[in-house]
C-alpha positions as CSV (number, residue, x, y, z in Angstrom):
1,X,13.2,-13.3,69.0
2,X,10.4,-13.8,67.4
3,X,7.3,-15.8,69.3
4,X,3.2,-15.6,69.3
5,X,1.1,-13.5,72.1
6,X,-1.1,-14.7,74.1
7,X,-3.0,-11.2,74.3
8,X,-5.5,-9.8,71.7
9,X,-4.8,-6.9,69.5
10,X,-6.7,-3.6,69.0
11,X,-4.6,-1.2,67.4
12,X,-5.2,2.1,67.3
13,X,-3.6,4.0,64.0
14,X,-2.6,7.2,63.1
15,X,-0.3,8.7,59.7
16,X,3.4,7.9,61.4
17,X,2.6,4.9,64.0
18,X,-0.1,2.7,65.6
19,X,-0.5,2.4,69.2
20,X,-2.7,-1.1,70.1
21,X,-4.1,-1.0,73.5
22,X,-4.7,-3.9,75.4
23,X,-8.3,-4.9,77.2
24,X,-6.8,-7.5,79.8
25,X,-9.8,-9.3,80.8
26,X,-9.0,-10.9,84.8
27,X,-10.7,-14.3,84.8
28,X,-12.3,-15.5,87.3
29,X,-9.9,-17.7,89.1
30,X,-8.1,-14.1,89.0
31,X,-10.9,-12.5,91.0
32,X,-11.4,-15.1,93.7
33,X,-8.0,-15.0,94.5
34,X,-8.3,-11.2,95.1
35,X,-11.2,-11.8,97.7
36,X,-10.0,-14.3,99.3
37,X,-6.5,-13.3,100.3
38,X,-6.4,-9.7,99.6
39,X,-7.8,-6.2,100.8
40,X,-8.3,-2.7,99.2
41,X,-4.8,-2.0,100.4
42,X,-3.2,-5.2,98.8
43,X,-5.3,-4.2,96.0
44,X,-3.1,-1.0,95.9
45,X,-0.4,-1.9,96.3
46,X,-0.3,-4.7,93.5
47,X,-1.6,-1.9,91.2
48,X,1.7,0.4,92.1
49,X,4.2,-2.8,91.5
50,X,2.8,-2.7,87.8
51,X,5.5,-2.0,84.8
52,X,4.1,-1.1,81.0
53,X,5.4,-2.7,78.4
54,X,5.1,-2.9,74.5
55,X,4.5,-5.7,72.7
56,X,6.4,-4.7,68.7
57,X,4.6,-6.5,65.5
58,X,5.6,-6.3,62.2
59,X,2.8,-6.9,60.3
60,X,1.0,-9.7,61.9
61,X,4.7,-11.2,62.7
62,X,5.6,-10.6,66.3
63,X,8.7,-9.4,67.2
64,X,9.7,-8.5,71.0
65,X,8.5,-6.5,73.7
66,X,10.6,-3.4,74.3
67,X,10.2,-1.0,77.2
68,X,10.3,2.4,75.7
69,X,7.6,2.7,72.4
70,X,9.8,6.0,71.4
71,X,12.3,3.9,70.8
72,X,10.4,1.9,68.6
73,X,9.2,5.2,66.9
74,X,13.0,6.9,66.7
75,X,14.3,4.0,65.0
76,X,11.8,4.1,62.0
77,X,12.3,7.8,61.9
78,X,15.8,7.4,61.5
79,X,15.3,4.8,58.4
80,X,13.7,7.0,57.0
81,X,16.1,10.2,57.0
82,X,18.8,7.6,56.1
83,X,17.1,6.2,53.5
84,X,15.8,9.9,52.1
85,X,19.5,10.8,51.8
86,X,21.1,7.7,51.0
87,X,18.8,7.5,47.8
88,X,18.1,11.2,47.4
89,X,14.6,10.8,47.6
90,X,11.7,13.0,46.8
91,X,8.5,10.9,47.4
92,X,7.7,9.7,51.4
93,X,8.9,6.1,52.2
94,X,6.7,4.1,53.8
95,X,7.1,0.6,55.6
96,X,5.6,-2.7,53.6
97,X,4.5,-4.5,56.7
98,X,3.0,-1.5,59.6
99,X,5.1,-1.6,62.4
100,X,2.5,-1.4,65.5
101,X,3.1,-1.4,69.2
102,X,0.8,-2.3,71.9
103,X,1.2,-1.6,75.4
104,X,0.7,-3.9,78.4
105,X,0.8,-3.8,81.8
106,X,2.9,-6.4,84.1
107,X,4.6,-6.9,87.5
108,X,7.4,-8.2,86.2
109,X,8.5,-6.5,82.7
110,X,10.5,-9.1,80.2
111,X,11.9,-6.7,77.8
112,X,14.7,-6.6,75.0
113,X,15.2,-2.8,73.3
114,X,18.3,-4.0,71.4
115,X,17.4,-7.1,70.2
116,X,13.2,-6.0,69.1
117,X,15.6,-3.1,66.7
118,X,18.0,-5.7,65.3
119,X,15.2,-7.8,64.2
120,X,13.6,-5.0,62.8
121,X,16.7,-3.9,60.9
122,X,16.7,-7.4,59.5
123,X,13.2,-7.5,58.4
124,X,11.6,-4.6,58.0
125,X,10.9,-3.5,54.7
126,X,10.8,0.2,53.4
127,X,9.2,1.3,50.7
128,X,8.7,4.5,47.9
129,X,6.3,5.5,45.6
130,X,8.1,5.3,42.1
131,X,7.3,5.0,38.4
132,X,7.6,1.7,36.6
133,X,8.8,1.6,33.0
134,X,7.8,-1.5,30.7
135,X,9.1,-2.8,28.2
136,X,6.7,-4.7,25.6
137,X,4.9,-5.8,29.0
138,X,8.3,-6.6,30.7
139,X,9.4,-4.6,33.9
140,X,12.5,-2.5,32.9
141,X,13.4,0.1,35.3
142,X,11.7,1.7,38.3
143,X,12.3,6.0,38.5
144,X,11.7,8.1,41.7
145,X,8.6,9.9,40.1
146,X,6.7,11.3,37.1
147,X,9.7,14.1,36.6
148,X,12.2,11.3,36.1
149,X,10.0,9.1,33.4
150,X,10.0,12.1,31.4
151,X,13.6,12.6,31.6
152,X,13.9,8.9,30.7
153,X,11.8,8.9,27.8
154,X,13.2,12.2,26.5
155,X,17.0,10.4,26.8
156,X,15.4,7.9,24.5
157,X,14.2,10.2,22.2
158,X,17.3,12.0,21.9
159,X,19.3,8.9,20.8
160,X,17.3,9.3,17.8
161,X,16.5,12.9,17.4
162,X,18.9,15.9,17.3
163,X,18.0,18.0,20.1
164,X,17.0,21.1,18.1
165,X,14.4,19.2,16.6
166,X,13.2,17.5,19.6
167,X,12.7,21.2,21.4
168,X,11.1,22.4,18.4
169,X,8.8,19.7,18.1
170,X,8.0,20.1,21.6
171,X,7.5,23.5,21.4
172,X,5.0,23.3,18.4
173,X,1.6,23.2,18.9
174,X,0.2,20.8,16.0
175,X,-3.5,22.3,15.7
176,X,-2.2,25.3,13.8
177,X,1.2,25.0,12.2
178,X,2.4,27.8,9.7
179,X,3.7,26.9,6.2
180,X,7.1,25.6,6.1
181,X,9.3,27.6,4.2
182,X,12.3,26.6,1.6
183,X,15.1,24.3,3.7
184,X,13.0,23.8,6.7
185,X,12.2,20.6,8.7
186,X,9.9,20.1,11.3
187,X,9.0,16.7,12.9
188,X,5.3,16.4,12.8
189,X,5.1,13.1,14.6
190,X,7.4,10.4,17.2
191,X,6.2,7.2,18.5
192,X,8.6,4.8,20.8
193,X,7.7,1.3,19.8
194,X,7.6,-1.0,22.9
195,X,7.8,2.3,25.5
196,X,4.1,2.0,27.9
197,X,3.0,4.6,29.7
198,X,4.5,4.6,33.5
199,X,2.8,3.0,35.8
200,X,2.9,3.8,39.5
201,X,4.3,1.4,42.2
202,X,5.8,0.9,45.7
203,X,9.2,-0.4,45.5
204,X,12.1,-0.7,47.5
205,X,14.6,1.9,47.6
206,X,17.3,0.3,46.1
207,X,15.6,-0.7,43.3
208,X,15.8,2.8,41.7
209,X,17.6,3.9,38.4
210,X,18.7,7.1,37.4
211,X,16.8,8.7,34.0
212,X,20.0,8.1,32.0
213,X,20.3,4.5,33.1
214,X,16.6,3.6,32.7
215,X,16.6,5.1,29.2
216,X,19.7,2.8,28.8
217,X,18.1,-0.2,29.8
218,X,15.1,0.4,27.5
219,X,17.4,1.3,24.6
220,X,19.5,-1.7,25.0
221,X,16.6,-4.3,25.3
222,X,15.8,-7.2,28.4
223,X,16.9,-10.5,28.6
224,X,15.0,-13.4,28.5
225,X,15.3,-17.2,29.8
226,X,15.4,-20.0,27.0
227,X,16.7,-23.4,26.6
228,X,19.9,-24.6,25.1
229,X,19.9,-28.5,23.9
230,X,24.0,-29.0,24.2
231,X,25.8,-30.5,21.0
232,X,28.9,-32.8,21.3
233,X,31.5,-29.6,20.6
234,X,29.3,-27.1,23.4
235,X,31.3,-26.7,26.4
236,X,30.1,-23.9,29.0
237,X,33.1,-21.6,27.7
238,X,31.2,-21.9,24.7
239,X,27.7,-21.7,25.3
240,X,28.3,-18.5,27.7
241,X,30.4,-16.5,24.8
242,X,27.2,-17.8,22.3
243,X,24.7,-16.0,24.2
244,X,27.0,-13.0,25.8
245,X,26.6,-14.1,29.7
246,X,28.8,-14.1,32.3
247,X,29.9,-17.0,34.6
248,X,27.7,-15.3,37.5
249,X,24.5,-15.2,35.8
250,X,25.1,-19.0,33.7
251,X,26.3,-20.4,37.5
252,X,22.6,-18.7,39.3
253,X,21.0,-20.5,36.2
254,X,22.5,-23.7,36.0
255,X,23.6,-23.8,39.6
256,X,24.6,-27.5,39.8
257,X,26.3,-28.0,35.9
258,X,29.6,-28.4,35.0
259,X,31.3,-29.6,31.9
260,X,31.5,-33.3,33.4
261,X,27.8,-33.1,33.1
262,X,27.3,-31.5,30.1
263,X,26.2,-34.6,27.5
264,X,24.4,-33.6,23.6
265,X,21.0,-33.1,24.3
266,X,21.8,-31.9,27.5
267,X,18.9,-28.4,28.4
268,X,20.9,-25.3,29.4
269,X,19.3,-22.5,30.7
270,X,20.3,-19.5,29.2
271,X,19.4,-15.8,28.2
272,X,18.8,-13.7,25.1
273,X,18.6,-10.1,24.2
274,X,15.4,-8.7,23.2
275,X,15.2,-6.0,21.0
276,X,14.7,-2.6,23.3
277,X,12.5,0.6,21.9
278,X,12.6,1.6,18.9
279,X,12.0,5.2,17.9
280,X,9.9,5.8,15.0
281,X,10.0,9.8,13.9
282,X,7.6,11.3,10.5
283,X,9.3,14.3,8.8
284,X,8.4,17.0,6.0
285,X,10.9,19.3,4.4
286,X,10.1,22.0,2.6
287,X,12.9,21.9,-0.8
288,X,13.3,24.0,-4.0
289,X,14.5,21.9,-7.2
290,X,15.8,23.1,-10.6
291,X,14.1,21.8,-13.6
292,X,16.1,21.3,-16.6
293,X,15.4,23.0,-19.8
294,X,14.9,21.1,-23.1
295,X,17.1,21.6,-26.3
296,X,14.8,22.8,-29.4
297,X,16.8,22.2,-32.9
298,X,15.3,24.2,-35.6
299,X,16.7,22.9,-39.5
300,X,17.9,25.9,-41.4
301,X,18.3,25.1,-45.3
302,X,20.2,28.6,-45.3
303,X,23.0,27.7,-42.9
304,X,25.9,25.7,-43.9
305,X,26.0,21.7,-43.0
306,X,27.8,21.3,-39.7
307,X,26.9,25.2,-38.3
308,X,24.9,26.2,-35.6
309,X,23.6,28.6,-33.5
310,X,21.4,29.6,-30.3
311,X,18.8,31.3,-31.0
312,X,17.2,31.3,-27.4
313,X,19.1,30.3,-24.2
314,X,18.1,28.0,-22.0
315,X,16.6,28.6,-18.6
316,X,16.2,25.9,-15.7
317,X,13.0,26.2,-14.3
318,X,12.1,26.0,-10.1
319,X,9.3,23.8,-8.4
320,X,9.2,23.1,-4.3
321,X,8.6,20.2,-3.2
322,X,7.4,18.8,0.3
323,X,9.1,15.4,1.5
324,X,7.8,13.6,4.2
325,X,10.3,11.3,5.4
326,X,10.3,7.8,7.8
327,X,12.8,7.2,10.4
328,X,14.2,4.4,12.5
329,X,16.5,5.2,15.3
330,X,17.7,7.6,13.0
331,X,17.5,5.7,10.2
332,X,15.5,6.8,6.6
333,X,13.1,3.7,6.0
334,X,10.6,5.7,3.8
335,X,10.5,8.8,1.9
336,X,7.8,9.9,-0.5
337,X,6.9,13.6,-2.7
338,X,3.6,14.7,-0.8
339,X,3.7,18.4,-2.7
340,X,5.2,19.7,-6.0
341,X,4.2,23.3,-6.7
342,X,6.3,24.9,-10.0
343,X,7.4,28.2,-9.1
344,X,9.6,29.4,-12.1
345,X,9.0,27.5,-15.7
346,X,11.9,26.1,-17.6
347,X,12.4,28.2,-21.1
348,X,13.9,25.4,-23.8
349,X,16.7,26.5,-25.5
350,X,16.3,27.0,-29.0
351,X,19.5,25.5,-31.7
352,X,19.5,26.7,-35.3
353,X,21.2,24.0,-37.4
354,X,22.2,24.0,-40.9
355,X,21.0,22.2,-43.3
356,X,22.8,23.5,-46.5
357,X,25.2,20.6,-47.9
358,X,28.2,22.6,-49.6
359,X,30.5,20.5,-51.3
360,X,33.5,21.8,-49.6
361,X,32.9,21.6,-46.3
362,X,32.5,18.8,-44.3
363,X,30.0,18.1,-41.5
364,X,32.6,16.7,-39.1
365,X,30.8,13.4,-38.8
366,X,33.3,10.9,-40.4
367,X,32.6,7.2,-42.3
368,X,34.9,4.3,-42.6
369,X,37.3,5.4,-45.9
370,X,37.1,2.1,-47.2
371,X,34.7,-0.8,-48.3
372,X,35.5,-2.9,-44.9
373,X,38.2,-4.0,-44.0
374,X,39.7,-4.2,-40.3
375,X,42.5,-2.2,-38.3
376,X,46.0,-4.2,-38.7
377,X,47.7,-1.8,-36.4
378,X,46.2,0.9,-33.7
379,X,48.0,4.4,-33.5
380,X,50.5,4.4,-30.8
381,X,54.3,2.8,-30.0
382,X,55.4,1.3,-32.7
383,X,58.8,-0.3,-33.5
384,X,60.5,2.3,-31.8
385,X,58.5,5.3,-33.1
386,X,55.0,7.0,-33.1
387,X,52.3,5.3,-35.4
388,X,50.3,8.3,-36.0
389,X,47.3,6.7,-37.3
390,X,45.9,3.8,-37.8
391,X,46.3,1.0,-40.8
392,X,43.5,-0.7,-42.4
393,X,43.9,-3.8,-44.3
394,X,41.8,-6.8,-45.5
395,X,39.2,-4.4,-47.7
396,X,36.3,-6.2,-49.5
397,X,37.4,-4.3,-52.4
398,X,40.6,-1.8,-52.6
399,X,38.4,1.5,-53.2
400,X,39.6,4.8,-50.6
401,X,37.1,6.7,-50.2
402,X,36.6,10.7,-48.7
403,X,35.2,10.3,-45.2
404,X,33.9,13.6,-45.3
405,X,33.1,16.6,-47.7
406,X,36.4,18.7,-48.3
407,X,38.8,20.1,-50.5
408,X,42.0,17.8,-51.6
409,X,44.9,20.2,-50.7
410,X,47.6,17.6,-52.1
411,X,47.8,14.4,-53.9
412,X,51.4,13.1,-54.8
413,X,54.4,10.8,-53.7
414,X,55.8,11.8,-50.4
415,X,58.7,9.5,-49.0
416,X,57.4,6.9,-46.4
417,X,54.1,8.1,-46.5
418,X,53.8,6.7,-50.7
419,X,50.8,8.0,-52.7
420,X,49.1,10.4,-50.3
421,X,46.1,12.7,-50.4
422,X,45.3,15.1,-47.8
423,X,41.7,16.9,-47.6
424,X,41.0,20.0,-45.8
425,X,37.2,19.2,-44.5
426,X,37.4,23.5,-43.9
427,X,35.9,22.8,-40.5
428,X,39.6,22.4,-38.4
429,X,39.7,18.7,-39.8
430,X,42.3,17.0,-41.9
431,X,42.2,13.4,-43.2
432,X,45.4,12.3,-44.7
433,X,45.2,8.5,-47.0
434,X,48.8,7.1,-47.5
435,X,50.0,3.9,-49.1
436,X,47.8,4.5,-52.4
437,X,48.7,2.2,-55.2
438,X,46.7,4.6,-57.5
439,X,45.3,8.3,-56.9
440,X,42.2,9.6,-58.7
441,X,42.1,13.4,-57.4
442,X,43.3,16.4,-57.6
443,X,44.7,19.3,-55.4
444,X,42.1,22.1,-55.5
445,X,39.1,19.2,-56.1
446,X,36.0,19.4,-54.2
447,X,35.1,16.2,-53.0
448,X,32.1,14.8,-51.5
449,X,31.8,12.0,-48.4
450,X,32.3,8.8,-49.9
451,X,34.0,9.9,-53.1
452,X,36.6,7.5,-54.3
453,X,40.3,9.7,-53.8
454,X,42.5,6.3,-55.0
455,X,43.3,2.6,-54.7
456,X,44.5,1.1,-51.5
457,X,48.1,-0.5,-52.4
458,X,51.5,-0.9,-50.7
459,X,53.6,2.0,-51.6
460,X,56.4,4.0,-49.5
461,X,57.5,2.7,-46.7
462,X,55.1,-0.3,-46.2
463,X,54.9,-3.5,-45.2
464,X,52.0,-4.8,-47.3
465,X,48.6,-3.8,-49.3
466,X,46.6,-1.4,-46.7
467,X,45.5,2.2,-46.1
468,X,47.5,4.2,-43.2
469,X,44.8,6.9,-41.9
470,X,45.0,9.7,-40.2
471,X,43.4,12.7,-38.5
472,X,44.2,16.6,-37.6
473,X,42.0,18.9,-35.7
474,X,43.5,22.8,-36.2
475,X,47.3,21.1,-36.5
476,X,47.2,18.8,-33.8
477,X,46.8,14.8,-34.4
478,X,44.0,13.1,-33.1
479,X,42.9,9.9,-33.1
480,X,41.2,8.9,-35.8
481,X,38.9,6.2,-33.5
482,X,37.5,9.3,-31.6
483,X,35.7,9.9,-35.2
484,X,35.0,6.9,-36.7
């Protein structure tokens, strides 16, 4: 269909179509002919016989000569309505290459209507104003218009950002922002690493994206073409699941590979992912924090050893702080205190505590009642029974001694137990000392921490020299490790 002219072109050109008339010039072996064998009526005649065609370009490509230009004109028209609705189109489409026609006049009219609109269905090109979105310098995705990019870069955005905040921050106008109050949050700055600002380009149709895929595309990251040196265990299998392709896009790579031809140190083309956006967002919250109080002890030489009282409570204090916080694609990277302002100032609490030593009374702070020694047997399961305390044996000497200020309340043989001596420490506390070869108190004696009651030995029911310890807080046992 498609051939050169032998006519020249001047095209005249308006919004929707160019009309190019032809000058035909009659040379001179045209005109001779004329006067020689014709007349004014001949002249006539001939002009009457005359048919007008038009000669269809596309571009500077010729294409046919058709008969009817409307035709021409109706068949772009309908592109274009097809093309509106097929894509749902908002900006005008326009053709790549201008389609022009220009007329000419012959006696005997070659035309082909059919076969000029085929070929121009197979080779015209239509085209749309859109916006181009680039990634790090990379093409992305193309969007019908400015309305769309937004969308696209607000989808991204979202990924990151709750949508309250993002309306908020939208909403805010940052040259005169009112004090944040306690628990709030406001964004107060977003930047979309790799995201440029749209450009404006003809494309194709077809080559269009939706908001929501675009953003996806840009979230996601592009691909890019590298080189793969094979090893003697790649196999394609291998090197496709390696770098997440698919047979169709390794096969338009590597179009003439196959396993038989894949030796080590073989180059295979292949792609990577790229890191997409990133969405970078700056916070400040507004927070109140409790300050703790501080514990005062005051001696008193009037109050017992071991008492106490408050004298003042303690009050936790109030400051508010404001946080300014770093995200990543929703991510904290950073967080720092940019504002502390106390509020409410702690009050320390004030403890009385005695000082007075009295004999009698212990200060429930025990020591070790002997002169070293280890623990031969922990309290607990034994031999079928209870150990209620524990056994010391392997003293550096065989002194027992008080381990704390009390009252003896016995002293005396008692079955199993041997020589015992049991001292009420008049704070909820009893000690009992069993095993005693020798006693050296007294019931009714005062004795002070560290006062010798006996000498460790092996009576009762015992299996050798050691001191069997143990402890009672208000009638209940204890034991005795949670004191010493």
């Amino acid at each position: 269909m498609k051939s050169s002219n032998p006519f020249k072109k001047e095209a005249i050109k308006s919004n929707r179509f160019s009309t190019r008339v032809f000058q035909v010039i009659i040379g001179a072996a045209t005109m001779l002919s004329i006067l020689v064998g014709g007349t004014v009526l001949a002249d006539t005649k001939a002009k009457n016989d005359l048919s007008t065609l038009y000669h269809v370009y596309s571009g500077d490509q010729y294409v046919g000569a058709v008969s009817e230009e409307e035709s021409v004109k109706g068949w772009v028209d309908a592109q274009k309505d097809k093309l509106t609705e097929e894509f749902e189109l908002t900006s005008l489409l326009s053709l790549k290459d201008e389609i022009v026609t220009i007329p000419e006049q012959v006696f005997n009219p070659s035309t082909n209507d059919d076969g000029v609109l085929k070929e121009l269905q197979a080779s015209a090109a239509f085209q749309t104003e859109a916006k181009t979105l680039k990634l790090n310098g990379q093409t992305a995705a193309h969007v019908a218009g400015e309305k769309e990019a937004k969308e696209a870069l607000r989808l991204i955005k979202e990924s990151a950002i709750p949508k309250e905040e993002l309306d908020q921050y939208e909403k805010q106008d940052s040259s005169s922002l009112p004090d944040l109050k306690v628990d709030e949050t406001r964004i107060t700055e977003i930047e979309v690493e790799g995201f440029e600002e749209p450009k404006e380009e003809a494309v194709s149709p077809d080559k269009l994206v939706s908001p929501e895929k675009a953003a996806k595309i840009m979230l996601k990251g592009l691909k890019s073409e590298t080189v793969h040196k094979a090893s003697e265990e790649d196999t394609v299998e291998k090197i496709i699941e390696k770098y997440d392709m698919d047979q169709e896009e390794f096969e338009q790579l590597n179009p003439s590979l196959t396993d038989g031809e894949l030796k080590p140190g073989s180059e295979v083309a292949v792609t990577v992912q790229k890191e997409g956006v990133k969405v970078h967002v700056k916070k400040e919250t507004r927070v109140k924090e409790s300050i703790d109080f501080k514990e005062e002890v005051v001696e008193d030489d009037t109050m017992p050893i071991g008492e106490t009282s408050v004298k003042q409570k303690g009050k936790e204090g109030e400051r508010v702080l404001t946080l300014q916080t770093e995200e990543t694609d929703g991510k904290e990277t950073a967080k720092k205190t940019a504002d502390a302002e106390i509020s409410k100032m702690p009050v320390n609490e004030v403890i009385i505590e005695g000082t007075k030593e009295i004999p009698s009374k212990g200060a429930g702070s025990f020591i070790w009642p002997a002169n070293g020694g280890k623990i031969s047997s922990h309290q607990g399961p034994r031999w079928g029974s209870f150990h209620k305390g524990i056994d010391i044996a392997g003293a550096d000497d065989l002194t027992i001694k008080a381990a704390d200020n009390g009252t003896v309340i016995s002293a005396a043989y008692e079955g199993d137990y041997g020589n015992k001596v049991v001292i009420d420490h008049n704070n909820g506390l009893r000690t009992t000392y069993a095993h005693l070869d020798k006693i050296h108190v007294t019931p009714g004696q005062t004795v002070k921490q560290g006062e010798s009651l006996g000498v460790m030995g092996n009576t009762g029911f015992s299996t050798g020299v050691h001191l069997h310890f143990e402890v009672h807080l208000n009638g209940e046992l204890e034991n005795p490790m949670d004191y010493l």
